[in-house]
Rosetta silent file (secondary structure, phi, psi, omega in degrees, C-alpha in Angstrom):
SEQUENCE: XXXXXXXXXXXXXXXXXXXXXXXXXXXXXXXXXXXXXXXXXXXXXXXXXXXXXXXXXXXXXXXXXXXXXXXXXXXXXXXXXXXXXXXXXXXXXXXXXXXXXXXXXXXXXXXXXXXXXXXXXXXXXXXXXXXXXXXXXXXXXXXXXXXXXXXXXXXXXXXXXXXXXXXXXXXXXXXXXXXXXXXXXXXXXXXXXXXXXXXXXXXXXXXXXXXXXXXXXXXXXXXXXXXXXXXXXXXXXXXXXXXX
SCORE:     score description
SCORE:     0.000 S_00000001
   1 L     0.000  157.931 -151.943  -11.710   -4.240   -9.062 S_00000001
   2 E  -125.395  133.480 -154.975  -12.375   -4.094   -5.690 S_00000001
   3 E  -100.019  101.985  153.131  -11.163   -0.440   -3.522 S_00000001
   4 E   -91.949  138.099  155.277   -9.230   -1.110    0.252 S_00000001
   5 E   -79.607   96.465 -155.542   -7.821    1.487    2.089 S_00000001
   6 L   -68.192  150.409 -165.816   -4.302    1.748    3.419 S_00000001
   7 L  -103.266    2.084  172.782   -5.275    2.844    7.191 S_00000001
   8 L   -73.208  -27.688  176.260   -2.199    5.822    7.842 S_00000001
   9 L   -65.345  -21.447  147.790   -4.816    7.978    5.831 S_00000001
  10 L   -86.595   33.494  179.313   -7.017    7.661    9.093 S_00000001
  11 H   -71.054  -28.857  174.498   -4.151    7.589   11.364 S_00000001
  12 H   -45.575  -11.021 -125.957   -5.397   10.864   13.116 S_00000001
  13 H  -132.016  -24.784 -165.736   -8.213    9.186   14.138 S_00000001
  14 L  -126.547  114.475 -160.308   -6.630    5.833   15.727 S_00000001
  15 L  -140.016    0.680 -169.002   -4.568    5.853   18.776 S_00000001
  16 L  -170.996  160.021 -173.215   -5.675    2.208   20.520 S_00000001
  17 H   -61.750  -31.487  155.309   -7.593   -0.875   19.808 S_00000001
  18 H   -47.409  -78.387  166.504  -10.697    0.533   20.165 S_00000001
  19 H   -66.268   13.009  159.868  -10.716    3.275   18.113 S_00000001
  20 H   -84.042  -14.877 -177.543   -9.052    1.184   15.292 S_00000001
  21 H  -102.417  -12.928  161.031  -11.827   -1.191   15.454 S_00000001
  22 H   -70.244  -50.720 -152.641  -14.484    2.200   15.068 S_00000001
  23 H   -82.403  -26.382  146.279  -12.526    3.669   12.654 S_00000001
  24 H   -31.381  -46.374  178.497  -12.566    0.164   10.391 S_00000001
  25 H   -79.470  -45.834  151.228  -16.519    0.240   10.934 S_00000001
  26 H   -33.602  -74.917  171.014  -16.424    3.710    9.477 S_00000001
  27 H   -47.635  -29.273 -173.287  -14.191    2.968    6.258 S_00000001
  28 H  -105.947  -19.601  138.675  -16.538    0.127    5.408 S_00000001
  29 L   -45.983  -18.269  177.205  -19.448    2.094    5.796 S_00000001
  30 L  -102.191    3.206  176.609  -18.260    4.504    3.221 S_00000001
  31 L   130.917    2.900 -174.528  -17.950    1.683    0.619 S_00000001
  32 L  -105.734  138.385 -174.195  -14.490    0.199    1.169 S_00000001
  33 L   -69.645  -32.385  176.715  -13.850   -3.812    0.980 S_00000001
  34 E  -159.790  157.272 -176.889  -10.494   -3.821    2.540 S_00000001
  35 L  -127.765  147.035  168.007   -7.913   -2.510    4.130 S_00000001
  36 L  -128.411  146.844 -124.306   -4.025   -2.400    4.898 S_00000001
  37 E   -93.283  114.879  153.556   -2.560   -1.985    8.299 S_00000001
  38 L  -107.684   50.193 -169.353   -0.426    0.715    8.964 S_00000001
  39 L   130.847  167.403  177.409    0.628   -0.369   12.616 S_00000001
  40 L  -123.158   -3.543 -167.304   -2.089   -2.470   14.497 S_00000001
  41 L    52.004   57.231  172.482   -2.246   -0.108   17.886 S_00000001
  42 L   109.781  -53.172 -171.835   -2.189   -2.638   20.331 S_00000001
  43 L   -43.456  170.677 -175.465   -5.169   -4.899   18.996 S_00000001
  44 L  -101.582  134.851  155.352   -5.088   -8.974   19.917 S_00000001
  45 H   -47.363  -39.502  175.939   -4.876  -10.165   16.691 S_00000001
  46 H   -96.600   43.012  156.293   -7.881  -12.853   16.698 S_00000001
  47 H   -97.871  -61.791  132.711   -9.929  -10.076   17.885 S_00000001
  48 H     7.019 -110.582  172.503   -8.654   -8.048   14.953 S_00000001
  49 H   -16.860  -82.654 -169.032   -9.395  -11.035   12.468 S_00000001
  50 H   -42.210  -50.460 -159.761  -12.720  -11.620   13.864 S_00000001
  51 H   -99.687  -11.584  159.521  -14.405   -7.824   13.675 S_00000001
  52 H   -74.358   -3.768 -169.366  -12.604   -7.646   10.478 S_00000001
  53 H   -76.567  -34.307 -174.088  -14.955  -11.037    9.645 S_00000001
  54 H   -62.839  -52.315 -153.984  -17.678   -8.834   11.050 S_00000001
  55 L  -100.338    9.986 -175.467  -17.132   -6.259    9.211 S_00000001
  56 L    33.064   83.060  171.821  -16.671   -7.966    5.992 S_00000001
  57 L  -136.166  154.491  179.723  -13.219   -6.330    5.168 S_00000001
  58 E  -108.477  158.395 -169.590  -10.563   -7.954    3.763 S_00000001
  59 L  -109.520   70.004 -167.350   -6.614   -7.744    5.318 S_00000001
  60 L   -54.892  -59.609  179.920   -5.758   -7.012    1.664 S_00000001
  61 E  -137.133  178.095  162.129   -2.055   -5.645    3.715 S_00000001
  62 E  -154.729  162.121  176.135   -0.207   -4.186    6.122 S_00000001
  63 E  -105.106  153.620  167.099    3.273   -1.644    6.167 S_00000001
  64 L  -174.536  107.446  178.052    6.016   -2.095    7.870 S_00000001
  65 L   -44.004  126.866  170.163    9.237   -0.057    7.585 S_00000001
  66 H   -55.317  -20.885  162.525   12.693   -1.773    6.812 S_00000001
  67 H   -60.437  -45.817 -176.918   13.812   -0.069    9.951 S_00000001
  68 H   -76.474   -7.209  171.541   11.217   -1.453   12.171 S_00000001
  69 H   -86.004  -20.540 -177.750   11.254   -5.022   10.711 S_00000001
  70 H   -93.024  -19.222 -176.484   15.048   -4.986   11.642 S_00000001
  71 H   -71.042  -33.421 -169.523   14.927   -3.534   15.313 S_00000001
  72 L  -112.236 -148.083 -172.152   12.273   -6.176   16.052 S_00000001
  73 L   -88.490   71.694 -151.172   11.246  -10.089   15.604 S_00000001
  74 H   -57.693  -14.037  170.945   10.898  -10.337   12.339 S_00000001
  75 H   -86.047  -19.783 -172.216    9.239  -13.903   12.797 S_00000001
  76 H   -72.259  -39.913  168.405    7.171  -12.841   15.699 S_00000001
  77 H   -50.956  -65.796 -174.973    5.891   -9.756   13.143 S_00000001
  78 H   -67.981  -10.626  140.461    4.623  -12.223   10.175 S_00000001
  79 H   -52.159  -54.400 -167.138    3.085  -14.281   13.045 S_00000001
  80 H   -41.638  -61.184 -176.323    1.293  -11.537   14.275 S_00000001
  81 H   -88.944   -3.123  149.640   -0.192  -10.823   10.988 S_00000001
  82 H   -49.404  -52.182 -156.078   -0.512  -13.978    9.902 S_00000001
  83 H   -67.606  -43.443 -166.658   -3.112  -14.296   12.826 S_00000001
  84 L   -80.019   -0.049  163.345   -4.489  -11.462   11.874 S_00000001
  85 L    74.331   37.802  170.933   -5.107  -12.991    7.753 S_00000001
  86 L   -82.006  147.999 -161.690   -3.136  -10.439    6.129 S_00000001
  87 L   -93.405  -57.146 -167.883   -2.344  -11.484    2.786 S_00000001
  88 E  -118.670  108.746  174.699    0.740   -9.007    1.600 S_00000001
  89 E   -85.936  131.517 -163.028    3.472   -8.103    4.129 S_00000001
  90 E  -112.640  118.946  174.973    4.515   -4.846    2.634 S_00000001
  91 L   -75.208  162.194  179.553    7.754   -3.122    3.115 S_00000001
  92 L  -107.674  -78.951 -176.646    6.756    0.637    3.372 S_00000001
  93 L  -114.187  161.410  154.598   10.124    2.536    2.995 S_00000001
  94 L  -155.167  147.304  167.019   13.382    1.813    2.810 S_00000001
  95 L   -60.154  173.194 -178.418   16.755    4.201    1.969 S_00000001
  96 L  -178.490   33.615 -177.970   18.034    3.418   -1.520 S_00000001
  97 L   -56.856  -63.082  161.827   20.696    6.316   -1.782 S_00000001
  98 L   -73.478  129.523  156.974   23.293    3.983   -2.084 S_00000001
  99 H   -50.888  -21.485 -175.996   24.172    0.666   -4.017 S_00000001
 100 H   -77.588  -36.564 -173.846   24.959   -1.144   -0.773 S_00000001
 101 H   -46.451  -45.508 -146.827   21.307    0.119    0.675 S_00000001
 102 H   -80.497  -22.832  167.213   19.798   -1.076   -2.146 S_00000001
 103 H   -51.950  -38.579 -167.750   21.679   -4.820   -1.716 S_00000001
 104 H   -91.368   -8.203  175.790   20.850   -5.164    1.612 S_00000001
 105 H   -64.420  -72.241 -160.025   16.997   -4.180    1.064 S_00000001
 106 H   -52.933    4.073 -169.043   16.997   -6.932   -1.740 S_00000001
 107 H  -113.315  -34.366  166.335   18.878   -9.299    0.126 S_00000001
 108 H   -87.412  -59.120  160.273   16.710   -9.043    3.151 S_00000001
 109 H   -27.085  -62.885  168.797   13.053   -8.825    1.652 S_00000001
 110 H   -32.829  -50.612 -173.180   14.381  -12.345   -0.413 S_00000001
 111 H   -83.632  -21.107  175.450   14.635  -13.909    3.425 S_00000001
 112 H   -69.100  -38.081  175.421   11.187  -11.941    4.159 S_00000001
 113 H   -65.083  -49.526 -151.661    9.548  -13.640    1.274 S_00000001
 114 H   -62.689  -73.996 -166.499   10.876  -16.773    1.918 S_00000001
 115 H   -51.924  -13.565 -167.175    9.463  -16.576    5.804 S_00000001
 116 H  -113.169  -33.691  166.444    6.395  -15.050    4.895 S_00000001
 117 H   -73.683    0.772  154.516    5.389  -17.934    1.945 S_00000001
 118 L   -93.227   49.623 -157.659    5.703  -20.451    4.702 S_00000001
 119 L  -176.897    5.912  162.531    2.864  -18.723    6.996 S_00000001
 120 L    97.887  -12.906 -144.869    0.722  -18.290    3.607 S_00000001
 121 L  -119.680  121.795 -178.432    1.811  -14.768    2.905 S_00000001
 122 E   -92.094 -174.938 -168.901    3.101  -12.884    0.169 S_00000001
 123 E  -140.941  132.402  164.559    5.466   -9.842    0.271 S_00000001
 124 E  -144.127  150.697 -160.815    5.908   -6.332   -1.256 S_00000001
 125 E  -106.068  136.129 -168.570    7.892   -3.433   -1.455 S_00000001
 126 E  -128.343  101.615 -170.033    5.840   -0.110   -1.825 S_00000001
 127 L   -72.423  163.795  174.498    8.099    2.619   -2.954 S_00000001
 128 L  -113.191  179.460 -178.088    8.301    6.789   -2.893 S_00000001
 129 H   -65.526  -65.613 -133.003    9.940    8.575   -5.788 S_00000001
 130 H   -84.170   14.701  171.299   13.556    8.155   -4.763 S_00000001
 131 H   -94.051   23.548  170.876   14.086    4.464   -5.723 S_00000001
 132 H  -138.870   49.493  144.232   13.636    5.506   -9.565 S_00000001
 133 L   -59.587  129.379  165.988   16.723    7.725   -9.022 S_00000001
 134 E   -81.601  115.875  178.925   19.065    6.215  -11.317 S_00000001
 135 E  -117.167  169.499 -151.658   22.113    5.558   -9.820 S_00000001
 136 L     0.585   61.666  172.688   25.323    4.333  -12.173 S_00000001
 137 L    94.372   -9.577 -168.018   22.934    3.610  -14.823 S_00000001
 138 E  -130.254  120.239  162.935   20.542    1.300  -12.849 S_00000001
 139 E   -54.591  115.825  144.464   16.668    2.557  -10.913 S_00000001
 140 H   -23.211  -69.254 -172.165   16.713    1.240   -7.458 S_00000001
 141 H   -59.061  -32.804  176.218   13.262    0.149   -8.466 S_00000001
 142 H   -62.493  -72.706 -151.177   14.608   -2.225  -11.113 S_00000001
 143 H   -87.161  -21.874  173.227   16.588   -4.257   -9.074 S_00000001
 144 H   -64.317  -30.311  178.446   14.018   -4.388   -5.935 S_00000001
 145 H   -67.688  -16.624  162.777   11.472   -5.949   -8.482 S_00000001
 146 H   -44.593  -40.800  171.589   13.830   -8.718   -8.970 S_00000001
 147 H  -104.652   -3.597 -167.815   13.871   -9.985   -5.699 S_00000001
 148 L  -171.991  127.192  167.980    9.965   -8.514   -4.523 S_00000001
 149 E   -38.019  147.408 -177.183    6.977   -7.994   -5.639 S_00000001
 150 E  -101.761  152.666  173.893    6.453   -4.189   -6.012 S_00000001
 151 E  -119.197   96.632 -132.480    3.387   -2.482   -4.473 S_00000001
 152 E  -105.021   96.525  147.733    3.260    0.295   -6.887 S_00000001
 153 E  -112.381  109.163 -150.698    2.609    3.740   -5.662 S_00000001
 154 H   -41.541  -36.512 -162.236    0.977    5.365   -8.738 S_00000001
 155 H   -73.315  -65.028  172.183    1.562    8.845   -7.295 S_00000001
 156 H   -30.841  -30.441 -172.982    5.069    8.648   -5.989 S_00000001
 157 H  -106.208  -23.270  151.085    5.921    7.427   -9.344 S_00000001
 158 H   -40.731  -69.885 -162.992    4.016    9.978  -11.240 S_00000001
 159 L   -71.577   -5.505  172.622    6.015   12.806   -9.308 S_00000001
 160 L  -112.786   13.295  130.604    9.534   11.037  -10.257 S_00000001
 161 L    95.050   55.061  164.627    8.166   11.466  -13.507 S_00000001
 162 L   -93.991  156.922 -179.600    7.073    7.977  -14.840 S_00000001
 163 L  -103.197   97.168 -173.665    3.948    7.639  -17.150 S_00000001
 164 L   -40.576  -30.780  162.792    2.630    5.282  -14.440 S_00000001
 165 L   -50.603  -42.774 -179.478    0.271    3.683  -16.950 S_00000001
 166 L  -110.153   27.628  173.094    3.022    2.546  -19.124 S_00000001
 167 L  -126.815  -33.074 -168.043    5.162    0.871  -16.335 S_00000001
 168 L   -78.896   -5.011  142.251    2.539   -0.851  -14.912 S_00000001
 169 L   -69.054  -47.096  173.535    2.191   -2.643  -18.309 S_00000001
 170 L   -48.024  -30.498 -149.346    5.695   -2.742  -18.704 S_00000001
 171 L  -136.454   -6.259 -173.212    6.040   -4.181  -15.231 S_00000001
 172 H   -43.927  -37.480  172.183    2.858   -6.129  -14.828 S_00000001
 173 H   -78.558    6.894 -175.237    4.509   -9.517  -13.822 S_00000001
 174 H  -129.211   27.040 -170.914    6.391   -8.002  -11.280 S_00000001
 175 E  -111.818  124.433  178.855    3.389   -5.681   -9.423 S_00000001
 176 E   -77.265  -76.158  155.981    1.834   -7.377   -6.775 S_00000001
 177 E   -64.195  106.775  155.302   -0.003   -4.503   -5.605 S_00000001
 178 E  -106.055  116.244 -148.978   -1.572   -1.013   -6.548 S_00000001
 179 E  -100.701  117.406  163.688   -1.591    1.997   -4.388 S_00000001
 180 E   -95.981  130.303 -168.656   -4.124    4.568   -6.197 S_00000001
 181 L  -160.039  162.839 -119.063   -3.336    8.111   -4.724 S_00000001
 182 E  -177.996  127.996  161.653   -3.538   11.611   -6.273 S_00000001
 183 E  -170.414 -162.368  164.264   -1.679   14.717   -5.821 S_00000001
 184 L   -87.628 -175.712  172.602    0.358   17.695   -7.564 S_00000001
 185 L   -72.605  -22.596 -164.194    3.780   17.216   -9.505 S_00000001
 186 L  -105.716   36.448  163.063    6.108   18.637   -7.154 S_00000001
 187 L   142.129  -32.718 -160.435    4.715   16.383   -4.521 S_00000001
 188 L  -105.846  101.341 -168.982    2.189   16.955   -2.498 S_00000001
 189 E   -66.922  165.056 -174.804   -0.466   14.314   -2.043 S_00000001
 190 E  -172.165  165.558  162.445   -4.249   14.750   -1.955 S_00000001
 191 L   -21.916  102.602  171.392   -7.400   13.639   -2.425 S_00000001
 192 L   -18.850  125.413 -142.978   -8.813   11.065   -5.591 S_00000001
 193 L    14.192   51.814 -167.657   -9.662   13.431   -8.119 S_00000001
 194 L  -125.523  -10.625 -170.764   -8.463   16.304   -6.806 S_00000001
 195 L  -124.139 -155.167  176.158   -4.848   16.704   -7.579 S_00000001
 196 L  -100.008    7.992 -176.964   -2.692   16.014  -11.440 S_00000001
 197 L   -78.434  139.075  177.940   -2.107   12.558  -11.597 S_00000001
 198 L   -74.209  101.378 -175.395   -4.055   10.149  -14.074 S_00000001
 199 L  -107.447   13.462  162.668   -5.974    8.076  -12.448 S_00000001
 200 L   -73.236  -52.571 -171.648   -8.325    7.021  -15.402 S_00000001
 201 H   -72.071  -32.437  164.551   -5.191    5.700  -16.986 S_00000001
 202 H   -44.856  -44.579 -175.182   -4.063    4.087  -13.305 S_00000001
 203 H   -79.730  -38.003  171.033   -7.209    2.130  -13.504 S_00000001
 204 H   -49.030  -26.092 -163.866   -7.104    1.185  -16.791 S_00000001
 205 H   -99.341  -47.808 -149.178   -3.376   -0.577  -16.832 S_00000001
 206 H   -89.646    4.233  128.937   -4.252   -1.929  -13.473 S_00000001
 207 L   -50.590  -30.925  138.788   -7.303   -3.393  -14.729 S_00000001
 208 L   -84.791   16.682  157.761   -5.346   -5.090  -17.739 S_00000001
 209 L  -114.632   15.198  144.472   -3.044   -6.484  -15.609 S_00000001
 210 L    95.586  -58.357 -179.555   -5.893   -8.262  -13.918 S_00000001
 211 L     1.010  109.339  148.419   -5.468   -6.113  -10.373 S_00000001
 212 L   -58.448  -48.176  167.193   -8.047   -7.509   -7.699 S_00000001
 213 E  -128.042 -177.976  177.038   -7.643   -4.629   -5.867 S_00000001
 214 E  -128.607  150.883  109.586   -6.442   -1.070   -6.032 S_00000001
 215 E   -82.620  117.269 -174.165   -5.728    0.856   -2.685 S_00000001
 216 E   -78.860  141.940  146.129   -6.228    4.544   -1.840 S_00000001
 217 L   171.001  152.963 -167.145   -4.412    6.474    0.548 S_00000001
 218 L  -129.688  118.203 -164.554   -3.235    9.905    0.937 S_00000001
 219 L   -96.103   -8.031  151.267   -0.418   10.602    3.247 S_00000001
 220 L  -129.830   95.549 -171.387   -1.473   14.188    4.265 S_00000001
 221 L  -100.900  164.413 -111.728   -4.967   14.322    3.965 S_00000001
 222 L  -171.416  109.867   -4.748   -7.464   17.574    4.461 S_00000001
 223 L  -104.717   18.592  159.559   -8.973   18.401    6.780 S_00000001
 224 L  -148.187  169.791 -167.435   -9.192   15.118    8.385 S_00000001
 225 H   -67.588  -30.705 -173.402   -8.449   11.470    7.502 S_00000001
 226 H   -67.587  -58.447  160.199  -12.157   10.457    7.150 S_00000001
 227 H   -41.863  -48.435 -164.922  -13.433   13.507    5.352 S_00000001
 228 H   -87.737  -32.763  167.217  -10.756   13.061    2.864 S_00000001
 229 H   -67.372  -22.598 -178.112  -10.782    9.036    1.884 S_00000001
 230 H   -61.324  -52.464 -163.912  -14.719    9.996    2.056 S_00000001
 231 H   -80.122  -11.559  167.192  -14.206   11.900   -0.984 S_00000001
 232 H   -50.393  -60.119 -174.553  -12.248    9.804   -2.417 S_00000001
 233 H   -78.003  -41.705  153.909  -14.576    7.040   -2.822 S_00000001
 234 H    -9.819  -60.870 -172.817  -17.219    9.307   -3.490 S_00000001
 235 H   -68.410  -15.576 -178.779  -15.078   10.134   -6.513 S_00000001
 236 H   -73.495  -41.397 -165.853  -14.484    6.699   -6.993 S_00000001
 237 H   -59.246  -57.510 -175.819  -18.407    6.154   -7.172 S_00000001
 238 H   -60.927  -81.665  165.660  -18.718    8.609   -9.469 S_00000001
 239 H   -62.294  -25.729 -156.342  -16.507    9.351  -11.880 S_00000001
 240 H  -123.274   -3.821 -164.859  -14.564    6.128  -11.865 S_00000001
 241 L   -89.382   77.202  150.255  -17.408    3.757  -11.444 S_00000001
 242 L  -106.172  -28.472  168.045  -17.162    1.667  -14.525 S_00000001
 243 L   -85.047  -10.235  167.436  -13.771    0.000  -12.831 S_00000001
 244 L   -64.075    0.000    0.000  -15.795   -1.116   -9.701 S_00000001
């Protein structure tokens, strides 16, 4: 499997196209193949494309909140990032409180896929704990996988207190994507082997279900973003390197 790096764990770090195109040349200097976009700051896209060419990283993804796909142009976004050769447009969040929330996510992601497989592109939804809320009998997450690939983030679903290992077998045909990440139970993210989650057992299911890549990120990381994905792959290197 191959390791990319969701880029809000170096968001501290990245405020304009410039430093987004240093802090890219950093992350692939510590060992990572690709990355997905959390915002682009600005950048021209075939500028973008190009120093990612340079930089031999792949545009594994990018996030983008269902709020922010609806205030703006949702074809002019999946251009954008088309240009820019990302492969999986990724919902980040959405609410999912409510049955009506959870209709209109799945009913709009269904017109996002559609729009994003004519421009080349797949689509996924990358969830927090509260979509495996049950609500009358039925997980949120169950009915989003119906309509969207899931982008599975192993932690989030470790803290709503799935054995992450045995849904991602359970669930393999409908996981696009796997977000590896680390923390405690009640929440609180952290560094690759550093918190309680099983990430021997992460790698293993997502390695029988064939997963090209895995993606780290850690959404408060300590004491900067760079330090802390550094140890990550370090940890990756180490302890984990039999799944590289």
């Amino acid at each position: 499997m191959k390791i990319a790096l969701q880029m809000y764990s170096v968001r501290d770090a990245v405020k304009d196209e410039e430093t987004l195109f240093a802090a890219l040349e950093k992350v692939r200097k510590m060992g990572y193949e690709g990355v997905e976009f959390a915002g682009c700051f600005g950048a021209d896209p075939e500028k973008l494309r190009d120093r990612l060419k340079e930089l031999g990283l792949t545009a594994v993804g990018c996030h983008e909140a269902l709020r922010s796909m609806e205030a703006g142009d949702i074809d002019q976004l999946l251009a954008f990032y088309q240009k820019v050769g990302v492969k999986n447009f990724v919902c980040s969040f959405a609410p999912t409180s409510a049955p009506a929330e959870v209709e209109h996510l799945c009913g709009y992601m269904s017109m996002v896929k559609e729009k994003a497989e004519k421009l080349g592109m797949k689509t996924g939804y990358h969830n927090h704990y509260h979509e495996f809320k049950e609500m009358d009998g039925v997980k949120p997450i169950d009915k989003i996988s119906a309509c969207c690939p899931l982008e599975l983030d192993t932690y989030w679903s470790f803290v709503a207190g799935e054995d992450t290992g045995a849904f991602i077998r359970q669930n393999k045909e409908k996981i696009g994507l796997i977000h590896l990440k680390d923390g405690s139970r009640d929440g609180h993210p952290c560094a690759i082997g550093e918190g309680e989650a099983d990430i021997r057992a992460v790698l293993e299911a997502a390695r029988d279900m064939g997963a090209e890549w895995v993606i780290v990120e850690n959404d408060n990381p300590v004491p900067d973003g760079f330090s802390d994905v550094a140890r990550s792959m370090d940890t990756l290197k180490t302890k984990f390197a039999d799944f590289l």
